[in-house]
Structures are given as C-alpha cells and as structure tokens.
C-alpha positions in Angstrom: 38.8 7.5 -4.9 39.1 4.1 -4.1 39.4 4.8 -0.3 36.4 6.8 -0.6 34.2 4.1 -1.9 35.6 1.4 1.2 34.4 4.2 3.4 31.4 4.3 2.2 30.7 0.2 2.7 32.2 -1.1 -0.7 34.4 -4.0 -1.0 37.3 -4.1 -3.3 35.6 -6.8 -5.6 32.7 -4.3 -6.1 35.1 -1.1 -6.5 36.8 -3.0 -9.5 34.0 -4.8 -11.4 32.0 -1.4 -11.1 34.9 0.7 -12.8 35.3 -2.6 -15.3 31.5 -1.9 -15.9 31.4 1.7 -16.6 34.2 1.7 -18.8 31.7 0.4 -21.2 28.9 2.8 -20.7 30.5 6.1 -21.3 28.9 6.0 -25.4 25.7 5.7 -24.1 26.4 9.2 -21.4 27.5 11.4 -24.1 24.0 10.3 -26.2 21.9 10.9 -23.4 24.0 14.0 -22.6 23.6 15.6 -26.1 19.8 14.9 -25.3 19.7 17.0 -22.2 21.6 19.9 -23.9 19.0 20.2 -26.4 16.3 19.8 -23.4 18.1 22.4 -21.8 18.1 25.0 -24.5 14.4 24.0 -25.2 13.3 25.4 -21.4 15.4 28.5 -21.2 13.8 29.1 -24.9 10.2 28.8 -23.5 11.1 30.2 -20.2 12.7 33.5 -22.1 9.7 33.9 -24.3 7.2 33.7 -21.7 9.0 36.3 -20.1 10.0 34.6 -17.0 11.0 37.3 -14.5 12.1 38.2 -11.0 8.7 39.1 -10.3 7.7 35.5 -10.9 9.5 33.9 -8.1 7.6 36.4 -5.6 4.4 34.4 -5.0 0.6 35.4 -3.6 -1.2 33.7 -0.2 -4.7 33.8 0.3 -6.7 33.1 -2.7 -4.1 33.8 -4.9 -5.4 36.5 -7.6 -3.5 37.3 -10.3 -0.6 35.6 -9.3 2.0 36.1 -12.5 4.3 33.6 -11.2 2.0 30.9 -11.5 0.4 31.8 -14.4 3.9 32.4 -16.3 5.2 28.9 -15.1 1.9 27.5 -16.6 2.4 29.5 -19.9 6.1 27.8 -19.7 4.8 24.6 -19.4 2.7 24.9 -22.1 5.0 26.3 -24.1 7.5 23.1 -23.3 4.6 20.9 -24.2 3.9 22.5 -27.3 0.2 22.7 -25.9 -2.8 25.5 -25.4 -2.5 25.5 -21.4 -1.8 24.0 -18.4 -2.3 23.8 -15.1 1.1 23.6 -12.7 -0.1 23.5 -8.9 1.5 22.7 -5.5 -2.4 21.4 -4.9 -2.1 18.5 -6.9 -0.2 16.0 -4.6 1.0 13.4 -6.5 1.0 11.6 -9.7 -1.9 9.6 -8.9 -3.4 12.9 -7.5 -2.7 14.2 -11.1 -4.0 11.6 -12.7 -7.0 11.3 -10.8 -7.4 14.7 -11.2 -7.3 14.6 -15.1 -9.6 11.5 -15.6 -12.6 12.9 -13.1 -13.0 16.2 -14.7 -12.9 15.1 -18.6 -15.1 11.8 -17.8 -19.0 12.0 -17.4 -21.8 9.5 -16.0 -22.1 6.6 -18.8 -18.5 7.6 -20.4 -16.0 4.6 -21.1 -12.4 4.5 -20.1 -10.2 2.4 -22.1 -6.4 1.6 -21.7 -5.0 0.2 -24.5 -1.5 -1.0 -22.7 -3.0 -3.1 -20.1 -3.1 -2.8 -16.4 -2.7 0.6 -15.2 -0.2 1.5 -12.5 -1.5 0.1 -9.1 -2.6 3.0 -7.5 -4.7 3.7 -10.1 -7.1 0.8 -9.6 -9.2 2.3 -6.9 -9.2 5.6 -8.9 -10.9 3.3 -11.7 -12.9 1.0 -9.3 -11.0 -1.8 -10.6 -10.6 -2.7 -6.6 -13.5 -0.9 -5.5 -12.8 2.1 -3.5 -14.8 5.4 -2.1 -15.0 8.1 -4.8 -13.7 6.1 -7.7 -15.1 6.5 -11.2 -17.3 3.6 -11.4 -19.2 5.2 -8.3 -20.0 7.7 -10.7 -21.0 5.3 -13.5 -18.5 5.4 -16.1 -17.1 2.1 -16.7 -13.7 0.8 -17.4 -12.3 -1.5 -20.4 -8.4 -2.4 -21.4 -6.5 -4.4 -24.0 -3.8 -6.5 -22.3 -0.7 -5.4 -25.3 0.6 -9.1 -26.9 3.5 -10.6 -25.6 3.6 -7.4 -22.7 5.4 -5.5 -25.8 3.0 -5.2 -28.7 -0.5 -2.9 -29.1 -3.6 -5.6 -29.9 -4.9 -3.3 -32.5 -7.4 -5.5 -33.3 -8.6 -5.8 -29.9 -8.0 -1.7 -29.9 -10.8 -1.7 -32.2 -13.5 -4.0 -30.8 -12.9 -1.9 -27.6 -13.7 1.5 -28.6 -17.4 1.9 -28.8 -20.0 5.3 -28.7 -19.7 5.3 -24.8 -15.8 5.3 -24.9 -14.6 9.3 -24.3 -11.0 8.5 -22.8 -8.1 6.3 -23.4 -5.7 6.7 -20.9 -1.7 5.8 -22.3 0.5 4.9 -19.7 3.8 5.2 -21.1 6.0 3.8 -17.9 6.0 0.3 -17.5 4.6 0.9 -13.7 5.0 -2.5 -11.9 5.3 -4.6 -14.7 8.0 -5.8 -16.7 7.1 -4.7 -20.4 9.0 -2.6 -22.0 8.1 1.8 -21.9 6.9 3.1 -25.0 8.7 5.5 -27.0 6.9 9.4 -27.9 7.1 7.5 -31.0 4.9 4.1 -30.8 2.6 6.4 -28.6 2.0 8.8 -31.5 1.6 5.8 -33.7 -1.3 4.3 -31.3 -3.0 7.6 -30.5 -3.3 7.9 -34.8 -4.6 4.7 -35.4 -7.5 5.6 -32.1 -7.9 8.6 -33.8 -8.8 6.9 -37.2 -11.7 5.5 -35.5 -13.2 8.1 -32.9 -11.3 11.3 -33.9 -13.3 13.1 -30.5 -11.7 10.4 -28.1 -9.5 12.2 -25.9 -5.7 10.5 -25.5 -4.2 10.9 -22.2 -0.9 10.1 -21.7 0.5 9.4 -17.8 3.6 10.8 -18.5 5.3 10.1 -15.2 9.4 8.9 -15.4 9.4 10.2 -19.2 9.5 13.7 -18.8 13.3 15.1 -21.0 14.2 11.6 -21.8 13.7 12.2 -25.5 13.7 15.1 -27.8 10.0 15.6 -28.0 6.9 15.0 -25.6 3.3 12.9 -26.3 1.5 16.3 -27.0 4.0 16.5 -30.0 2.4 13.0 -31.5 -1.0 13.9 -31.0 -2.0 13.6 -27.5 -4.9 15.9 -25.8 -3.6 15.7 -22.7 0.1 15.1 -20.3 -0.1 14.4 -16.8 3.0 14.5 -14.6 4.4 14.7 -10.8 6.3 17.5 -10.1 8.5 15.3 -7.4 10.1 13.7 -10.9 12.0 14.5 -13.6 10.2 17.7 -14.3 10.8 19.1 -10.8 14.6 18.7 -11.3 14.7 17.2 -7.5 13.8 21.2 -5.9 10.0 20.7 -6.2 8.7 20.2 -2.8 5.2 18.9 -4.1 2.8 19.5 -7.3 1.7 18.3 -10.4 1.1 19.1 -13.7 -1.6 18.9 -16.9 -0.5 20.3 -19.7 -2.8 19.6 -22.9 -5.9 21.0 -25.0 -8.1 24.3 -23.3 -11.1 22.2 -22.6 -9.3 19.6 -20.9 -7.3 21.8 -18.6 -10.3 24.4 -17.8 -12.1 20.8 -16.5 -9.4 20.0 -14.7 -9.0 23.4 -13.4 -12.6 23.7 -12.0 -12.8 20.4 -10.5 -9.4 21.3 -8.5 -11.3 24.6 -7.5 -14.8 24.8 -7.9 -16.8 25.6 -10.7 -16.8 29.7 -11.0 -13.3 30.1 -10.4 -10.9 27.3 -12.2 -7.5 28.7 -12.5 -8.2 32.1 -10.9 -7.5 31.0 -7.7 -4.4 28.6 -5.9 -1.9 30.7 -4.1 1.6 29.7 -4.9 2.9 29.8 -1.0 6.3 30.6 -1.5 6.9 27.6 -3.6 7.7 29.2 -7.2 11.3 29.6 -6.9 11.6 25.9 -6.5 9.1 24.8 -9.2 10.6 26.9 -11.6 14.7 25.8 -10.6 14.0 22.5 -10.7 12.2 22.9 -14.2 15.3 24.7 -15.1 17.5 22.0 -13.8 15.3 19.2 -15.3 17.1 18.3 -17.8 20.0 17.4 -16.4 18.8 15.9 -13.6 16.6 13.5 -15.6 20.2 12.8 -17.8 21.6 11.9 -14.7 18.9 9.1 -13.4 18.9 7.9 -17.4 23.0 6.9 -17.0 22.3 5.4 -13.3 19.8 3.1 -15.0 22.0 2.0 -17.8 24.9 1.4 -15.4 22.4 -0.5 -13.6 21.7 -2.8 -16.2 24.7 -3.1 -17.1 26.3 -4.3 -13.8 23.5 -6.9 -13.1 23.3 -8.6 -16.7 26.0 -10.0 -17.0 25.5 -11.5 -13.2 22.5 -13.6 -14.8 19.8 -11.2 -14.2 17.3 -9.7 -16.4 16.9 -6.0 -16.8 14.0 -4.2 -18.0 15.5 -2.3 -20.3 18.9 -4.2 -21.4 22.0 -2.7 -21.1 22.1 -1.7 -24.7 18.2 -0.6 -25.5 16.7 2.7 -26.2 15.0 4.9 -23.1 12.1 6.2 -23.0 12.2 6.9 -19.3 14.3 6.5 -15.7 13.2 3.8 -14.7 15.4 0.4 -14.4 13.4 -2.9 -13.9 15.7 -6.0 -12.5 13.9 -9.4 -11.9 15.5 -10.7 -8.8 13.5 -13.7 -8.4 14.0 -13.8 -4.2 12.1 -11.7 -1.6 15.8 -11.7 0.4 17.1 -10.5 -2.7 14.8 -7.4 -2.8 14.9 -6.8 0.3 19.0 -6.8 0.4 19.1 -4.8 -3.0 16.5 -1.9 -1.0 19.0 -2.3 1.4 21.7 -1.1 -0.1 20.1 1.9 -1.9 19.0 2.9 1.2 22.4 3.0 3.0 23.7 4.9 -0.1 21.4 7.6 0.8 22.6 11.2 2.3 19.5 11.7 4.3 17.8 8.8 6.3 20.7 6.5 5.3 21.1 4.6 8.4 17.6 3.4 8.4 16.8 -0.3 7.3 13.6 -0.4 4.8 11.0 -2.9 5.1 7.7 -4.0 3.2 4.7 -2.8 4.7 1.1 -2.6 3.1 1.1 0.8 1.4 -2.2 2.6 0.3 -3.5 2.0 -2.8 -1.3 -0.9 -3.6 -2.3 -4.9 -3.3 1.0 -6.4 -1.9 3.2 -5.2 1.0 5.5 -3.1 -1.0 9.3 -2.2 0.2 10.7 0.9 -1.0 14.1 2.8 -0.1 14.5 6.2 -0.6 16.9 8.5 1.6 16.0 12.1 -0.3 15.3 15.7 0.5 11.9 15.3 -0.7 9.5 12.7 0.8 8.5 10.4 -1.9 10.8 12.0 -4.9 11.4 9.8 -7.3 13.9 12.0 -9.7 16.3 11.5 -6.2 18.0 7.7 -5.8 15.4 5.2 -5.0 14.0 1.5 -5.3 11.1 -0.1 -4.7 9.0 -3.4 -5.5 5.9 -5.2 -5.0 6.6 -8.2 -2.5 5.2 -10.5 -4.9 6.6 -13.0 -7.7 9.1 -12.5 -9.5 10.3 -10.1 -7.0 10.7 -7.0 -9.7 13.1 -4.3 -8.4 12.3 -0.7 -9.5 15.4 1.5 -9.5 15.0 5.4 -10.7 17.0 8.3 -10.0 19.8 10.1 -8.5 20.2 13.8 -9.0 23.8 13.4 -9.8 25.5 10.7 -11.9 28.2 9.9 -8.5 24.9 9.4 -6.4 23.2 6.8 -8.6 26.2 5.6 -9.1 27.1 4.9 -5.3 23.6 3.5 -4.8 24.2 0.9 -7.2 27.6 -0.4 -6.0 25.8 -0.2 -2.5 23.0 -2.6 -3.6 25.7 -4.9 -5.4 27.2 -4.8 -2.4 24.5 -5.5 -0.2 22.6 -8.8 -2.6 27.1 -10.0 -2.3 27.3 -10.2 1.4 23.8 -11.9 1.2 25.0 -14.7 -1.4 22.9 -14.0 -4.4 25.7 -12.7 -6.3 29.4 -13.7 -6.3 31.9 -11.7 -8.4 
C-alpha cells in the first residue's frame, strides 16, 4: 500500500501522519455509514412503490409524450421528499439553473424576496439583481431583502420579523454555507426557522437550496415544513452517473410554475424528452447514498488532517454534518493555489493539468477550482475550489469513493508541504 501511495506523488511523512490521522476517524465512518444504509433502504422503498421498471430506463425523443420513465423518476423523487410532485429534468442545467428556475416562476411583479441567512451563493446575485444583470428579477420588479444571521451562526429573528412585510411572497433558505465560512444548517434549525416565518405569514413560500445536503441526514427540508427543494443533479443526488439535470421537488402549485416557465404555458410537464439519459439519473439516485457517505468521510478526514496543522476547518473535525462540503481557511493565495494543486493531480481524468484562477461567470473574484471528474463540473466527484480573495477559503467536496477522497487529500497535503506552508 505504501508503495502505491509514493507512486502516486506522496512522501513518506504524508503516508504516516495520514494513516496516524485516520486511525481516529473510523467512529465517525460507521455513523455516517449507518446513515446511508437507512438512505439506502429509503430510495429502493420509494423506487419499489412507484413501480420503477425496465420500461423506465427506455426513454422518448422529440417532444417527449407520455414518457413513464420520467414521470416515474419524478413520482420517486417526490416520494423521497415526502412531497406532492416534482420536476426531475436533464433541461435544468445546473444548480443555479434550478434555482433560478424555482424563484422566476413562483415570484410575481411587486413580490419581495427575503433570505433570512445572509448572502446567497454568488451566482445567485445576478439572478436577484443584487449585481445587476440581464433577465434578473429586479428587471421584473420584485425586489430583494436579507437578514445577515448574528455572529455568521445564529438566525436574527428579530430582524426576521421586521423583514417580512405584505409584499414579501418568498424566503429563499440556503442551507450550504456557499462561499462563506458559517456554519450549514441542520434539517433541524431549518424546520425551526421556516415555523417561526410561518407564525407570521403562513402563505410565504420557504424555499430551501438544498445543494451539498442531499442523504447527509435521515430526513430532508420538505420533512420540516418547507414548500419547496431545489437541487443539482451533478451532486449528491446524482450519485456521480448523472450527466446533467436538476430537480424541484415541493408543493403542486410551486412545481406546475416551475414546470410551465421551463416549457411554456399550455404544456408544463407534458413535454421534455428524456434523451437516453434515465438509466443514469435513476443509478446514480440509487447509488446516492453511498456516494454522498463517501464525500461526508473525505470531509472529516479533511478536517481532521489540517487542524491540528494550525488551520481552521469549517466544520471541525468533531462537528455534526449537514452536508459535503469542507471549508479550510488557508490564509495565502500560494496556499490555495498549491492545495487546488494537489486535488487536481489526485484526479483520474485531467490529472496532469495544473488549475488556475480565472474570472468565472457569475462570480466577483477570479476563482480557481480543481476538478479531474467524468462529469464536467460534478461536485459529488473530488474537487476544490475558492474565491481568490481574503482569507483565501478552500472548498473541498466529494469523491465517489472513500480511497479517492482520500488520495486527494494526502495529494493536497502534499502539495501546500513542498510549498512550505506546512511542515510535518
């Protein structure tokens, strides 16, 4: 084994302080492991009971009428997400895509958006209009309002309530930390904010970006008394097979908006062929689970190999999760940029390539990301990235299998070594 890792670029300094490391994190597997069983038997449940079958995986073109594969998977979904409906589509290209796609069709001219957790994730700022962009909601005149949370941890119920007038018709939850340091928020704070927003505009619909937190606990948002989940199919729930997609899953009303405005009014969710994608979207739903237990024990051994070297980790070592994602303040822009390194050579597809910031769209700092995987942009697969801005945050998330994420980490201790920021 050990001759394996010096192949792949490790010294023996990093070989032994990783294997001192992980001998303290195998408590914390078996938890997150009894957590994906129980996600696991909870998707062939709803997968059985929708009467998933070969038929399913066979796909439409064209138009796509009365295509039962994509209709089952969206009765699956919903069905996971305890929910009336969903809408599952290869049309919906990203998160933000998603996201976007949620908040234009269930806002209205003179509607108020709130967050209640502060800045939204970056590339949702030009949806909003917060950096004015073309075809962003304040174009259409609904305006924007948020409540920074106390200390970056704690929900400003006061200011909650001050917020929330007779124009506000959303709050949008973010339940990843995005690129900021504060801490994700448990199913179980987010159920406790969406009941006290409740207690004063029961009609408000709760939205809750659910991106990174998909299987990390028991139970989803919808579960706590959100309207409305909105995902990327290139994480957790596409278990590292889906090539592209997003997903909705929530009240009627709120998908069948979301449906036409994806369409066109007249024909919503009747139409969308499935291309020959199905078999995929439903695999890596099966596999999701298990995938998303994998990236959860790469970011715990990621904390716990660069706390103790003086740096602080977004979760700690020993913290609940409540998604994949492991923050690391590395304080240097050589520092990110050798830590990116080192995920990227770790990598079994692109992994001789050297990353570099560049200015991204939709972002407002050259950002540098690594990420060797089989499906441009998946963020369930091993990959890093950061803003190159103060304090030099590191993002680190995934790895379909444990070894991977495990290897990408040793690469990237490796890699911030041989540049001097750490010594072992």
């Amino acid at each position: 084994m050990k001759e394996m890792y010096q192949s792949l670029g490790l010294d023996d300094d990093v070989i032994s302080y990783g294997e001192k490391v992980l001998q303290g994190c195998w408590q914390r597997f078996a938890a997150i492991d009894e957590t994906a069983e129980y996600n696991q038997l909870k998707v062939i449940n709803a997968m059985q009971k929708c009467r998933v079958s070969e038929a399913c995986l066979l796909g439409t073109t064209g138009y796509g009428y009365n295509d039962i594969g994509r209709e089952t998977l969206e009765q699956v979904y919903a069905e996971i997400f305890h929910t009336e409906d969903a809408l599952v589509r290869p049309q919906i290209t990203c998160g933000t895509h998603a996201l976007a796609l949620a908040l234009m069709s269930n806002l209205r001219p003179g509607d108020e958006l709130l967050s209640p957790v502060g800045k939204p994730y970056d590339t949702l700022e030009e949806v909003i209009g917060i950096r004015p962009s073309r075809g962003s909601l304040a174009e259409y005149g609904i305006t924007y309002r948020q409540v920074d949370l106390i200390d970056g941890a704690e929900f400003d119920y006061e200011g909650i309530r001050r917020a929330i007038n007779e124009r506000t018709a959303l709050v949008t939850i973010q339940r990843s930390k995005g690129y900021e340091a504060r801490k994700t928020l448990s199913v179980e704070r987010i159920g406790e904010l969406i009941s006290f927003i409740k207690g004063i505009k029961k009609d408000v619909i709760c939205m809750v970006d659910n991106c990174y937190g998909e299987f990390v606990e028991r139970i989803e948002p919808t579960e706590v008394g959100a309207d409305l989940v909105v995902g990327s199919l290139i994480k957790n729930p596409g278990g590292g097979l889906a090539p592209i997609g997003g997903y909705l899953a929530g009240k009627r009303e709120c998908i069948e908006n979301a449906a036409v405005r994806l369409t066109s009014p007249g024909l919503g969710k009747e139409v969308g062929a499935s291309l020959g994608v199905l078999p995929s979207l439903y695999q890596g739903l099966f596999l999701a689970p298990v995938v998303t237990a994998a990236a959860l024990k790469g970011a715990v051994f990621a904390a716990s190999l660069y706390e103790p070297l003086g740096y602080v980790t977004v979760p700690n070592a020993t913290e609940e999760r409540y998604d994949i994602i492991q923050a690391i303040t590395l304080r240097q822009p050589g520092a990110l940029e050798a830590f990116c390194r080192g995920i990227q050579a770790a990598a079994p597809v692109d992994g001789f390539v050297t990353p570099e910031a560049w200015d991204m769209p939709g972002y407002d700092a050259r950002v540098i990301m690594a990420a060797g995987a089989f499906i441009s942009g998946s963020s369930i697969e091993l990959s890093a990235d950061g803003p190159m801005k103060e304090p030099y945050h590191v993002y680190f998330q995934g790895g379909l299998t444990f070894p991977h994420a495990k290897l990408g980490m040793l690469r990237s201790l490796q890699e911030m070594k041989s540049a001097g920021y750490v010594k072992l």
